[in-house]
C-alpha positions as CSV (number, residue, x, y, z in Angstrom):
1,X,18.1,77.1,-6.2
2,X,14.9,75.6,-4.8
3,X,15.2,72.3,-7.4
4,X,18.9,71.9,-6.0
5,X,17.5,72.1,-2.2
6,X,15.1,69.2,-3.4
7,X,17.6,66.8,-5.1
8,X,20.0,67.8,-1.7
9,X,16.8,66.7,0.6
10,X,16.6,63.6,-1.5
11,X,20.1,62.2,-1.6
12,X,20.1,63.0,2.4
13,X,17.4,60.6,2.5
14,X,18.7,58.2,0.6
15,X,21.7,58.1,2.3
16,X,19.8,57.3,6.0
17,X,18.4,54.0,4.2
18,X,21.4,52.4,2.9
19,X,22.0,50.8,5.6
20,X,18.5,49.1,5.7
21,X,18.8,48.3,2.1
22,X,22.1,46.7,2.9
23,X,20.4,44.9,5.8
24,X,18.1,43.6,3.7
25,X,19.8,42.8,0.5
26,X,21.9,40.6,3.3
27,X,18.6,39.1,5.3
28,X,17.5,37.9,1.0
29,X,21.3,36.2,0.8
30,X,21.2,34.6,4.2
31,X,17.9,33.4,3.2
32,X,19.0,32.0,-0.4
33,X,22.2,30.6,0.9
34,X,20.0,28.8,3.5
35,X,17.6,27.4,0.8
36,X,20.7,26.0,-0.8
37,X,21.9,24.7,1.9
38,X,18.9,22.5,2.9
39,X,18.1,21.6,-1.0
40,X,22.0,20.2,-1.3
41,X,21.7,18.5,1.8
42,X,18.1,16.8,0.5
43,X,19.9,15.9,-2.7
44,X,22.8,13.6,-0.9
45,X,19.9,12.5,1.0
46,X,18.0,11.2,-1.6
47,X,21.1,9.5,-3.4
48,X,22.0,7.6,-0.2
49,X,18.0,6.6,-0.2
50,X,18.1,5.9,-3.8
51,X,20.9,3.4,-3.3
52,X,19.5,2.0,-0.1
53,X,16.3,1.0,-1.8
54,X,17.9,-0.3,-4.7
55,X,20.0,-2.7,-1.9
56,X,17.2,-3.3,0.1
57,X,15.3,-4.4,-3.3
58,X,18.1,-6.9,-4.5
59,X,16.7,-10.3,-4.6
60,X,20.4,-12.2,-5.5
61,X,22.4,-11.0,-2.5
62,X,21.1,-11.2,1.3
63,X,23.4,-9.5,2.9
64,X,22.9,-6.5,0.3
65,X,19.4,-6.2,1.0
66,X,20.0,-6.8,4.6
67,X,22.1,-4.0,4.6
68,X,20.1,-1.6,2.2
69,X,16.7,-2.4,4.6
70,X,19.0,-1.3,7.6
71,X,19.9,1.9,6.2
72,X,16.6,2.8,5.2
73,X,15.8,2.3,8.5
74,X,18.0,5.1,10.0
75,X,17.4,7.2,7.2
76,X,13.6,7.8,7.4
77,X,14.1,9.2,11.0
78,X,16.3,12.2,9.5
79,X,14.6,15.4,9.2
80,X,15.6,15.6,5.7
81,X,12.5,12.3,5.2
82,X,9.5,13.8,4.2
83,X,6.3,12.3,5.2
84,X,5.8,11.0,1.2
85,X,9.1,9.4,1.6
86,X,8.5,7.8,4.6
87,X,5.3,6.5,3.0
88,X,8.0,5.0,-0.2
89,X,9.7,3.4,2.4
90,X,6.7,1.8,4.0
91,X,5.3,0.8,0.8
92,X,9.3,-1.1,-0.4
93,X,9.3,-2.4,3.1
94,X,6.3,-4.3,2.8
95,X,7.3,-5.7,-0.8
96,X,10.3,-6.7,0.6
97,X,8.2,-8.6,3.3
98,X,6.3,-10.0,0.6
99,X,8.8,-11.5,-1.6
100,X,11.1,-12.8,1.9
101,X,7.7,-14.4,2.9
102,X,7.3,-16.0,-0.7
103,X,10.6,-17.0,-0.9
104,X,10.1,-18.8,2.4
105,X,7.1,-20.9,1.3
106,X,9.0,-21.9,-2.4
107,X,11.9,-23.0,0.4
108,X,9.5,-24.8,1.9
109,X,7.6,-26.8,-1.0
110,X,11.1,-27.2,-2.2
111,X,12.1,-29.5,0.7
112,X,11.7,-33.0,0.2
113,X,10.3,-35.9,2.5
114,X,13.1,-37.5,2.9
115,X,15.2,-37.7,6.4
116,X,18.1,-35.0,5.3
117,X,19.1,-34.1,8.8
118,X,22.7,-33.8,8.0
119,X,22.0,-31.7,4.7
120,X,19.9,-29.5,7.5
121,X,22.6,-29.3,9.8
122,X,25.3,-28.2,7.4
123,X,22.8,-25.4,6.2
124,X,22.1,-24.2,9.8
125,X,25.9,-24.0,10.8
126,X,26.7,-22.3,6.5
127,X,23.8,-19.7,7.6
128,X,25.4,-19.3,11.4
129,X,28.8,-18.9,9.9
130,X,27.5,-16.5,7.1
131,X,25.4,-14.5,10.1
132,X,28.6,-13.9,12.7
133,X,30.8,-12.6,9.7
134,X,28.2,-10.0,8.6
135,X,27.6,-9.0,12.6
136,X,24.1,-10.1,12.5
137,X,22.6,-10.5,15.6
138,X,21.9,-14.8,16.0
139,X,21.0,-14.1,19.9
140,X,17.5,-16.2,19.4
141,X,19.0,-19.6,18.5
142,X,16.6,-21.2,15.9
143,X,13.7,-23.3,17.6
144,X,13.5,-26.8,16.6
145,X,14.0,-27.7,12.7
146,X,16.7,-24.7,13.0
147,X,13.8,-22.2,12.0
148,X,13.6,-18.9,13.4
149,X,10.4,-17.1,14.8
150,X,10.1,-13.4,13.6
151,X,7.1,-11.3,15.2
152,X,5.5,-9.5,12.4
153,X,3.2,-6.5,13.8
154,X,2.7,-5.0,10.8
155,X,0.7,-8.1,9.7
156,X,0.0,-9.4,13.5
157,X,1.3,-12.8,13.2
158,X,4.4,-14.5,13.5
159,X,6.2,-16.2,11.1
160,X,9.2,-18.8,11.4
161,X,12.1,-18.8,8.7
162,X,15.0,-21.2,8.2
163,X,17.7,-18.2,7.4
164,X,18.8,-16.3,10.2
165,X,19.5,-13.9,7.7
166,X,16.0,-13.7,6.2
167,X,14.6,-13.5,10.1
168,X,16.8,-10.3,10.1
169,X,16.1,-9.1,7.2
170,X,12.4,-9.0,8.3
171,X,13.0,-7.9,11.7
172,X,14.6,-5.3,9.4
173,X,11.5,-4.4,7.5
174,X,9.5,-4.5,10.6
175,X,11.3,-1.5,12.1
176,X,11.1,0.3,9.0
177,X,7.3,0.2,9.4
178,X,7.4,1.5,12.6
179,X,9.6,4.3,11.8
180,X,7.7,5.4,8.6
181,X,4.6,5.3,10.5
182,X,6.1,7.5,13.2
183,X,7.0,9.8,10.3
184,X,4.1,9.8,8.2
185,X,1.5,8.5,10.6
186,X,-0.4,5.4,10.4
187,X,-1.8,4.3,6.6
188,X,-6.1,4.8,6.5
């Protein structure tokens, strides 16, 4: 009779914490569900960065890499970015930089001696045109030779480009700096 007093105490007992092991089976599946959650979300995040950076790095189409750079820019401020991707980003920005400001000089030993003021003029007004249909902003009017002045603070210079495109593209880059370096802190 005694034994059967002892198994009743202990079902009693087992009873009262059901509903703390209920509460706490729950608290484990809010906490799983939560993990998921954020680890789904950091997934599509990385995709979209993945196909940013691939834009961003396309040599053959301005406006591509115009676009991908501009993403990238918004995307490193999300709090899904952590602090080793907002160093990636850095680090593709200034290759970017690098191979726009290349580009630029090969433009630039490319160009002849000779007095090709019209050929100039109907590349300014082909880049203009090419700029208002992709919504870029052209508000700083090229300065003489239609070249356009792009402050560079990652590299504390200036530069001056003949694409309004390529002066956006690094104006681009520029803020992508600034917005990994908010993220991850300034490089050593």
């Amino acid at each position: 009779m005694e034994a059967l007093t002892v198994l009743f105490d202990v079902a009693n007992g087992a009873a009262s914490l059901a509903p703390l092991a209920t509460f706490g089976v729950a608290l484990v599946a809010y906490f799983a569900y939560r993990q998921k959650t954020k680890a789904d979300k950091r997934d599509q995040w990385w995709k979209r960065a993945q196909w940013a950076i691939d834009a961003a790095l396309d040599q053959e189409d301005p406006q591509r890499r115009l676009t991908g750079v501009s993403v990238l820019v918004h995307m490193v401020d999300s709090d899904l970015a952590t602090t080793e991707d907002a160093d990636l980003m850095k680090i593709v920005s200034i290759a970017i930089q690098d191979e726009e400001l290349e580009e630029e000089l090969d433009d630039e030993e490319g160009e002849s001696g000779v007095d090709d003021t019209q050929d100039v003029s109907q590349t300014l007004n082909k880049e203009m045109n090419m700029a208002k249909k992709t919504a870029i902003d052209t508000s700083h009017r090229p300065s003489s030779g239609g070249r356009y002045e792009v402050r560079l603070v990652s590299r504390n210079k200036t530069v001056t480009v003949s694409s309004p495109v390529r002066a956006k593209i690094l104006e681009q880059t520029e803020k992508l700096i600034a917005a990994s370096e908010r993220k991850a802190g300034p490089s050593k």
